[in-house]
GULOVEX-413431 format. One record per residue (C-alpha): x, y, z. Coordinates in steps of 0.02 Angstrom, whole numbers, plus 50000, padded with zeros to 5 digits. Example, Ala and Ser with C-alpha at 12.3 -4.5 7.8 and 13.67 -1.06 7.14 Angstrom:
BEGIN
SITE      X      Y      Z
SITE  50615  49775  50390
SITE  50684  49947  50357
//
This chain:
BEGIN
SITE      X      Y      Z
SITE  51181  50094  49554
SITE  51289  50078  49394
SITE  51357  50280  49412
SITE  51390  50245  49607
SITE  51477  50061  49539
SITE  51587  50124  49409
SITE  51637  50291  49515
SITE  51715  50144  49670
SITE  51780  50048  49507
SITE  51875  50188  49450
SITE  51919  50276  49604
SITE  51994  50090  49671
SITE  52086  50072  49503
SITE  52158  50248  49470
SITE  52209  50241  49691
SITE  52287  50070  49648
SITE  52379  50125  49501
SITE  52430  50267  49613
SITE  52518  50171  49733
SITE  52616  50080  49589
SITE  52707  50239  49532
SITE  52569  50349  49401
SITE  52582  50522  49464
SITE  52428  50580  49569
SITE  52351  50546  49736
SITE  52263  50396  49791
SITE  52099  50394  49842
SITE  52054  50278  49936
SITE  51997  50393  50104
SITE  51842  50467  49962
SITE  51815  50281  49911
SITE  51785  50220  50076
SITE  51671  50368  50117
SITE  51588  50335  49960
SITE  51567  50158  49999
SITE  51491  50201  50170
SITE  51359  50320  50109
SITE  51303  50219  49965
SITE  51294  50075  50125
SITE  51205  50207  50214
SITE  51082  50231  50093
SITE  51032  50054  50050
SITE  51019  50026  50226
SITE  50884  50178  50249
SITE  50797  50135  50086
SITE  50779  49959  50132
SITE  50706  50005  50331
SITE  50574  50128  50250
SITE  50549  49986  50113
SITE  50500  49876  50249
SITE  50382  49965  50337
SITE  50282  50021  50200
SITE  50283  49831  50169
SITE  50218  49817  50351
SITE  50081  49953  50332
SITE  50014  49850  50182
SITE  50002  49688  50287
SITE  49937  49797  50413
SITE  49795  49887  50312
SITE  49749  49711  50223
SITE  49722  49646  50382
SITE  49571  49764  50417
SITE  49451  49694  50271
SITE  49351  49565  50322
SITE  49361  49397  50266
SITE  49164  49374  50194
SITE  49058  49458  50102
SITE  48884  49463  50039
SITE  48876  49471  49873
SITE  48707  49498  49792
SITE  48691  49382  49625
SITE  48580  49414  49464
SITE  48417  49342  49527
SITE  48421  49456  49699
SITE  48476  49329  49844
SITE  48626  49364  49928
SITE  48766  49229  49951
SITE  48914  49247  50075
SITE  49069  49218  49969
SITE  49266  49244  50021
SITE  49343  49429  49967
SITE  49467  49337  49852
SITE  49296  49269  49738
SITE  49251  49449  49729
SITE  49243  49519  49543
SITE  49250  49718  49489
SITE  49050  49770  49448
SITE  48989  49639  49570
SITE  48852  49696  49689
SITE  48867  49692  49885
SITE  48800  49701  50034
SITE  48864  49790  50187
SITE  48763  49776  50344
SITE  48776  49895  50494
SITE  48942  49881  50595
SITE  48999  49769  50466
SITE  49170  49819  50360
SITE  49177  49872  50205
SITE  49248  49723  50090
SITE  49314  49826  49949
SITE  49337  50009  49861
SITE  49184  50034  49758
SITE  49022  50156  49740
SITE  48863  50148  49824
SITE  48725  50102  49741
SITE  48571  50093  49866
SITE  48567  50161  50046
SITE  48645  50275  50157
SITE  48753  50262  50294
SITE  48896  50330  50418
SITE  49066  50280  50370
SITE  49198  50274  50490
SITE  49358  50293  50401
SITE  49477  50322  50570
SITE  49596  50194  50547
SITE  49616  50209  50369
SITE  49622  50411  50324
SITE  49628  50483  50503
SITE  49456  50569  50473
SITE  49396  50587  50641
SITE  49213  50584  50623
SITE  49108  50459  50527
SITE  49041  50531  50375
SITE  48913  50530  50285
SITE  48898  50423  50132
SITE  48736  50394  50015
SITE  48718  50341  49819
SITE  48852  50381  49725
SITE  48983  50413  49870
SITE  49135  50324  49862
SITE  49174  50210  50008
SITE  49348  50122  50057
SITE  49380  49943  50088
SITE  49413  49917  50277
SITE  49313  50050  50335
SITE  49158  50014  50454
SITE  48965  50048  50402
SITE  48877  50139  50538
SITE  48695  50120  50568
SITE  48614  50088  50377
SITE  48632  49944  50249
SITE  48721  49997  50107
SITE  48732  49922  49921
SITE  48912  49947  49827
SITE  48987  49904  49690
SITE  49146  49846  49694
SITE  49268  49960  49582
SITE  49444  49904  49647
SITE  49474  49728  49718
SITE  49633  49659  49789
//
């Protein structure tokens, strides 16, 4: 933005001192095309800008607002996603989504990733797969651990 500012500065000043008798040719038709595409631009930039913005909300919305995060001594305790720590253990029931990125550590399962990567079958995950917050177990209870949160 400062190249594209001092380029209108300088057109505007050598057009103006133009018109008050230096030798040359104004040019103010370039600076007001200059203007326009620079207006042009923002205005694209800020429209894609926007959407992405929209896709985000969009995508957060699919995670699901508990989980069931398995503590130290073994019993599981439904918690909100924002209490959710990296290396925490959880569990993910059948038809249930996925509360965060992470690995599985027990089970095996059909993911359905469709609205998040397009992937148009369910596939198949066991230890060691990674899985994708906001995508739906199938038919097995899974164990991950959370590797991303937020």
């Amino acid at each position: 933005m400062t190249l594209i500012a001092v380029a209108i500065i300088v057109s505007y000043g050598y057009s103006t001192a133009v018109i008050f008798g230096l030798p040359g040719m104004a040019l103010f038709p370039e600076l007001v095309i200059l203007i326009d595409i620079m207006l042009l631009g923002h205005w694209i930039e800020m429209r894609s800008i926007q959407g992405a913005s929209k896709a985000l909300e969009k995508l957060a919305k699919l995670l699901p607002k508990k989980a069931h995060l398995i503590t130290e001594d073994g019993k599981i305790k439904n918690v909100p996603l924002k209490s959710l720590q990296i290396n925490d253990k959880v569990l993910v029931k059948p038809g249930e989504k996925i509360p965060a990125d992470g690995e599985i550590m027990a089970g095996k399962s059909f993911i359905n990733e469709a609205l998040l990567t397009g992937e148009s079958t369910p596939l198949d995950k066991t230890v060691g797969d990674e899985v994708i917050g906001g995508s739906i177990n199938g038919e097995g209870s899974i164990t991950i651990k959370i590797k991303k949160n937020g």
